[in-house]
C-alpha positions in Angstrom: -32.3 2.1 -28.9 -28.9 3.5 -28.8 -28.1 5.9 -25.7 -25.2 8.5 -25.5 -23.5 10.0 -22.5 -25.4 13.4 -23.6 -28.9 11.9 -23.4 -28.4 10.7 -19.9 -29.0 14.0 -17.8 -31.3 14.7 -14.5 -34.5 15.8 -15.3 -34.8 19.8 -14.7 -37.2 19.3 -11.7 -34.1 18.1 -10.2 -31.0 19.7 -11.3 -31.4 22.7 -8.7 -31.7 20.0 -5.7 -28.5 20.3 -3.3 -27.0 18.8 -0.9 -26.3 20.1 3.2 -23.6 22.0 2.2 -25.1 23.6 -0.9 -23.3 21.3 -3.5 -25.2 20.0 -6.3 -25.3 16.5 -7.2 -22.6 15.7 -9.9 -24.2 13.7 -12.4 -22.2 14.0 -14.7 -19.0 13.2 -12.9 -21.2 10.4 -11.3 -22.5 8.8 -14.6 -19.2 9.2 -16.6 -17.0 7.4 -13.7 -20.2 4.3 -14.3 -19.5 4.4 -17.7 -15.7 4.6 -17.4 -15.9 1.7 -14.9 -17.9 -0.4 -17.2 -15.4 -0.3 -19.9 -12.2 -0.1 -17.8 -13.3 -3.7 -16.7 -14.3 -4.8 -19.9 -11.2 -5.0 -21.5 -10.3 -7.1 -18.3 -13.4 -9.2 -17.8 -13.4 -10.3 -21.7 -9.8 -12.0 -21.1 -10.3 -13.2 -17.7 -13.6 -15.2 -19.0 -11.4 -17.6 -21.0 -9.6 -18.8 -18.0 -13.1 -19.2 -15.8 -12.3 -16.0 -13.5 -14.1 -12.8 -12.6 -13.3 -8.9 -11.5 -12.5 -10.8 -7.7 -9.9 -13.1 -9.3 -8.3 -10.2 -10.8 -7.8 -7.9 -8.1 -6.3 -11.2 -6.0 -3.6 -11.2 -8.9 -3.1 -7.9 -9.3 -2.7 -7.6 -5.3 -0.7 -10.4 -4.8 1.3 -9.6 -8.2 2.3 -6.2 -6.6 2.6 -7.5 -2.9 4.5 -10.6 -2.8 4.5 -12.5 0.0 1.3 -10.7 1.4 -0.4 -13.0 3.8 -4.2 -14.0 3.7 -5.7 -11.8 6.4 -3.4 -8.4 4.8 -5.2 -9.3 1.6 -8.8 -9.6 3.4 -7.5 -6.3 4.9 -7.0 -4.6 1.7 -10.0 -5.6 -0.6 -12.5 -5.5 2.5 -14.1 -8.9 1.5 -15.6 -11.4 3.6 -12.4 -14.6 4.4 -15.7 -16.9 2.6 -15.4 -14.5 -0.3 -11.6 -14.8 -0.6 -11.8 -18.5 0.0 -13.8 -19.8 -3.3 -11.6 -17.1 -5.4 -8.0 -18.6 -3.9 -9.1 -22.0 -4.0 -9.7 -21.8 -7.7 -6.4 -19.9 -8.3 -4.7 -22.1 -6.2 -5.7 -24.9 -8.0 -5.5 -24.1 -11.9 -1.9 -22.6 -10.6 -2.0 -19.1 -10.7 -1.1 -18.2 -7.1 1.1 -20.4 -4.3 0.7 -20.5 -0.6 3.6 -21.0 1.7 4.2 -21.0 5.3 5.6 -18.1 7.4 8.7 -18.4 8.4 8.5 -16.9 11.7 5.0 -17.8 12.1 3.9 -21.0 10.4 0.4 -20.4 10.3 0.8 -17.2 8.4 -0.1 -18.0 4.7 1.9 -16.0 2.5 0.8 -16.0 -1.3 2.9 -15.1 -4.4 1.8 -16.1 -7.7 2.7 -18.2 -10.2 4.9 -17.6 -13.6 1.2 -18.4 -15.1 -0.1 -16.4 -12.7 2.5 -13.0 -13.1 1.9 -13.8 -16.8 -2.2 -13.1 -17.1 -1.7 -10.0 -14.5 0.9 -8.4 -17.4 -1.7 -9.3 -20.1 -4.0 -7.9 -18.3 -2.4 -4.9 -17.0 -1.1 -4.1 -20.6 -5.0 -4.3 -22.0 -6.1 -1.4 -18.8 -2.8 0.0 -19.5 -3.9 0.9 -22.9 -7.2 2.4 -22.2 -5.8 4.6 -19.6 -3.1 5.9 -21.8 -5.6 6.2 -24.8 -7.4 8.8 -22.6 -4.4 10.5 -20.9 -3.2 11.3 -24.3 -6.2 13.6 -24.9 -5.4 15.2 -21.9 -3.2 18.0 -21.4 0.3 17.6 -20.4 1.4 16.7 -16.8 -2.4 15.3 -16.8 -1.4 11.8 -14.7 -0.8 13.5 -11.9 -3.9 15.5 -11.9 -5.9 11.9 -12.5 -3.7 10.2 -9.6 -4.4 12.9 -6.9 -8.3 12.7 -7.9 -9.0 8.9 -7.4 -6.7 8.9 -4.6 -8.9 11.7 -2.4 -12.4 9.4 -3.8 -10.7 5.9 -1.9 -11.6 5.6 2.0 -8.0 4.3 2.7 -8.5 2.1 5.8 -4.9 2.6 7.0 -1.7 4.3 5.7 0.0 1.1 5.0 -3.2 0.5 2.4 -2.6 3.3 0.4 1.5 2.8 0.2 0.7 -0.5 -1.1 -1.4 1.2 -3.7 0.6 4.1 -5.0 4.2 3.1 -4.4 4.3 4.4 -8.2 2.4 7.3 -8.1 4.0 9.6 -10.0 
């Protein structure tokens, strides 16, 4: 049985129900960011497969791709995963050579990671595959639409400090 976006509404018992402040639920927006998610990560998940890797290796590339020389615990910091978490996933892109380790400099006990030339290479491919979906949809938009998009998943993050969100959007707009 096929199911559509359309067919996937609240039952009429409980579209009235509201929230503390008198908001109504938005189930719309709710189901079509579930749906956008799914296939956002697709595109990305499909590709990642081949090498052995998941959605936690790629947002460790991507990361480290756009921070380099980010240490271990600014990482952890970032994502919000456990160091057990980050562990298995760095091991294994440590060791097929996707991401490198070196010391700090000033403090030697700092890792520091970069990746790889095999590593910067999959976080292109795979940033040119998300790349494409997001510009598919941004080109049914009206003009000047980006920055519309940008300030709207910026105010849904809980940034957990300043520094977080400039190592986010240092290309906003």
């Amino acid at each position: 049985m096929e199911v559509h976006v359309s067919d996937c509404r609240a039952d009429d018992h409980r579209a009235g129900v509201v929230d503390a402040q008198g908001q109504r639920p938005a189930l719309d927006l709710i189901e079509l960011l579930f749906f956008a998610y799914r296939d956002f990560v697709g595109d990305a998940d499909r590709r990642l497969a081949a090498d052995g890797f998941g959605r936690a290796h790629h947002r460790v590339l991507h990361f480290v791709s756009r921070n380099p020389g980010m240490t271990v615990a600014g990482l952890l910091d970032l994502l919000r995963i456990t160091k057990q978490s980050l562990n298995r996933v760095l091991k294994e892109l440590l060791e097929k050579d996707y991401v490198a380790q070196r010391e700090g400099e000033a403090d030697r006990r700092q890792r520091l990671l970069y990746v790889t030339d095999a590593g910067a290479a999959l976080v292109h491919e795979l940033a040119v595959l998300q790349s494409a979906r997001i510009n598919r949809a941004l080109d049914g938009c009206a003009p000047g639409a980006r920055i519309h998009v940008v300030d709207f998943l910026e105010a849904m993050v809980d940034w957990p400090a300043p520094e977080g969100r400039r190592a986010v959007t240092r290309e906003k707009r």
